[in-house]
N, C-alpha and C positions, 0 to 999 in steps of 0.2 A: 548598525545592522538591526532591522527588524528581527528580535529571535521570538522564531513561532515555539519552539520546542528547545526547551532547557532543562539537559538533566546533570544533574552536581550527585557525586560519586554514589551512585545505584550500585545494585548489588542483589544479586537475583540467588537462592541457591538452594538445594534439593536435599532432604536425608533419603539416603540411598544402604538401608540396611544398616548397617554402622559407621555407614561415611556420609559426611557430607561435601557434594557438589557443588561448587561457585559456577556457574553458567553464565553468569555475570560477576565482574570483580574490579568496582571500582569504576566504572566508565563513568565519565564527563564530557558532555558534548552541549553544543549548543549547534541549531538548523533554523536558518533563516526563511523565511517567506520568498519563495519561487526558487529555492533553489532546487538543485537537480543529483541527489545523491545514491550513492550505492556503499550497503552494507557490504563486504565482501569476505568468506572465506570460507576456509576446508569444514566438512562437516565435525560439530562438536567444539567449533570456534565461538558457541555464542550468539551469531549473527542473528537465529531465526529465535534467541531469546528476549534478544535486544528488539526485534522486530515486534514482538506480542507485546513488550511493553510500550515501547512507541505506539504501537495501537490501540492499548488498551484491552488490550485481550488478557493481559495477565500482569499480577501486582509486582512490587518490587517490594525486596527482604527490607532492605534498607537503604537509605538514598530520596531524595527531592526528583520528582518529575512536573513540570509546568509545559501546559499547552494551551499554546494562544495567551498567557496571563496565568492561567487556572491554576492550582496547584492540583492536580490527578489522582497525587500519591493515597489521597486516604478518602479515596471517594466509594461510595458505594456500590452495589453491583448493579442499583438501577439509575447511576447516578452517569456509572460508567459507559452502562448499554446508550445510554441518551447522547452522550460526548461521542461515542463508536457511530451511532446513527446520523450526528448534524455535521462532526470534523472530518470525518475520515472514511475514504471510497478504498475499499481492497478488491485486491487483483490477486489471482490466484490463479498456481500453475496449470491446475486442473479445474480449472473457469469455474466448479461451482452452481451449474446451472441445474434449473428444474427440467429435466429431461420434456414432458409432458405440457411445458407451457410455449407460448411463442416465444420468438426474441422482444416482442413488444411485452408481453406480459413480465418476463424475466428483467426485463430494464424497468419496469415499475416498479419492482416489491420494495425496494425502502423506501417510499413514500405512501407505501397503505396505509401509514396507522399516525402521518407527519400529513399528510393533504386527503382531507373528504372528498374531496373534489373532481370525481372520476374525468371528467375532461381536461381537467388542469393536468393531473397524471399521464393521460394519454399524452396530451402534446409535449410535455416535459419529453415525455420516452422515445416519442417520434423526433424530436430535437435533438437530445444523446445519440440515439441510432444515426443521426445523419449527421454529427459531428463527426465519428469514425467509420461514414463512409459506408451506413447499410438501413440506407430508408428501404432499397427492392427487397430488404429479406427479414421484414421484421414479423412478419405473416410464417416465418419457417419457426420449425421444431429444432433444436442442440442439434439431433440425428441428421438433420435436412444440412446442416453447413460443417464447412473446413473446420477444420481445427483452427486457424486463421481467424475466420470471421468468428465461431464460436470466444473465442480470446477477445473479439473486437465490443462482440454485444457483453461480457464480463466488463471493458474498460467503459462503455455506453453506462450501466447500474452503478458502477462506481462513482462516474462524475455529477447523476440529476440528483444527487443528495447537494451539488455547488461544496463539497469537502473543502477543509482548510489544507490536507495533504492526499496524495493518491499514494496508497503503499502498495506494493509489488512483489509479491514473494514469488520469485524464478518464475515470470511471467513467458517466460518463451522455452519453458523447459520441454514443452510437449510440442516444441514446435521444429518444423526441418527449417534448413536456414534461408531461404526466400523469404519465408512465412516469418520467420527472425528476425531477418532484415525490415521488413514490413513494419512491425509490430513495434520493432523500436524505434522506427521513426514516425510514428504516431506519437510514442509519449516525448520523442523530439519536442514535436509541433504542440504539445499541449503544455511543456512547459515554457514554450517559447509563445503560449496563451497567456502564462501568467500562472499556472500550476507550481505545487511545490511539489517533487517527486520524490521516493525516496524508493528505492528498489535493492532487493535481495538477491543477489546471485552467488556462487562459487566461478561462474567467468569471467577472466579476464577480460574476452572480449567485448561482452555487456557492457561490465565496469568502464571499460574507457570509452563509452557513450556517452558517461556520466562525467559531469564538471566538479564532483567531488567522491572523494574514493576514499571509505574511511574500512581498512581491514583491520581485520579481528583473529587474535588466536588465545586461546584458552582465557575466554571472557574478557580481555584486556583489548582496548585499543593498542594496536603494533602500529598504523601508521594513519594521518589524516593528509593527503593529500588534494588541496587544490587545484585542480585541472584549469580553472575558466573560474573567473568571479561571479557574484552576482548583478546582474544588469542595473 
């Protein structure tokens, strides 16, 4: 098994007045390259701490983190932003977009300051946009599209960085459920591209999209189940 992401007993934890919080406590996981996973559970299980650390959004107390090879754990904040820039596309619930820009400009910004190269940019963006299906509306403002599409041109920015993982925090939470259904079978077909996926939810129903279902309750892995191997 290819393992992109290997973390051996992390441990995440908060001083909270005179207590201290384990938000994480102990987790060991290893996530292979294309696979298609979901964190899962009730709020204050952990999931969205384990998720910042997988992204690198946030360190870990104690514990080995290794992505792609690297060891992460004790890398710097510019060292970190640079691995969040070239590894790792996020999706978020509430897309994230610049209200005021296009959808074309919005699916460039991680490449401002990675390619000089304003035409390269362009067609990289016009390329993502017509990946998930919105070459007619790249010319529109966030305000101008669905909720839906606005979700689609979020998962278009995520992918022109070419990420090692796409991460997903309750990507369909703002969404009614056609636009649900929709949504998640896009990141279907992108890890059936060859994406590694790895998504946040408290639903069950999401979750069993997913070919791996690793829930969580008070910081601890409670169960990893494999649904579907990897190809």
């Amino acid at each position: 098994m290819n393992k992109m992401i290997e973390l051996e007993q992390i441990t995440k934890s908060y001083v909270m007045g005179d207590q201290t919080v384990h938000a994480v406590n102990g987790i060991s996981l290893h996530i292979a390259k294309n696979e298609y996973v979901a964190f899962v559970g009730a709020s204050g299980s952990g999931k969205s701490t384990l998720m910042n650390i997988v992204g690198c959004l946030d360190r870990v107390t104690s514990g080995r983190y290794c992505l792609n090879g690297r060891d992460v754990s004790g890398m710097s904040e510019d060292e970190l932003a640079t691995v969040r820039n070239e590894e790792i596309g996020f999706i978020f619930q509430s897309f994230h977009l610049l209200p005021r820009a296009s959808a074309l400009d919005n699916v460039m910004l991680p490449l401002i300051y990675r390619d000089k190269r304003v035409a390269n940019r362009v067609q990289r963006a016009k390329d993502a946009l017509a990946l998930v299906g919105l070459s007619a509306r790249m010319d529109h403002k966030p305000n101008e599209l669905s909720g839906g599409q606005r979700q689609r041109v979020a998962i278009a920015r995520a992918l022109i960085s070419e990420p090692s993982i796409l991460l997903a925090d309750e990507p369909t939470g703002n969404l009614d459920s056609q636009t649900t259904i929709e949504i998640l079978a896009l990141f279907d077909q992108l890890q059936a591209q060859g994406h590694t996926v790895i998504m946040v939810t408290h639903e069950n129903d999401v979750a069993a999209r997913c070919h791996r279902v690793i829930r969580l309750q008070d910081g601890k892995v409670l169960s990893d189940v494999r649904q579907r191997e990897v190809a």
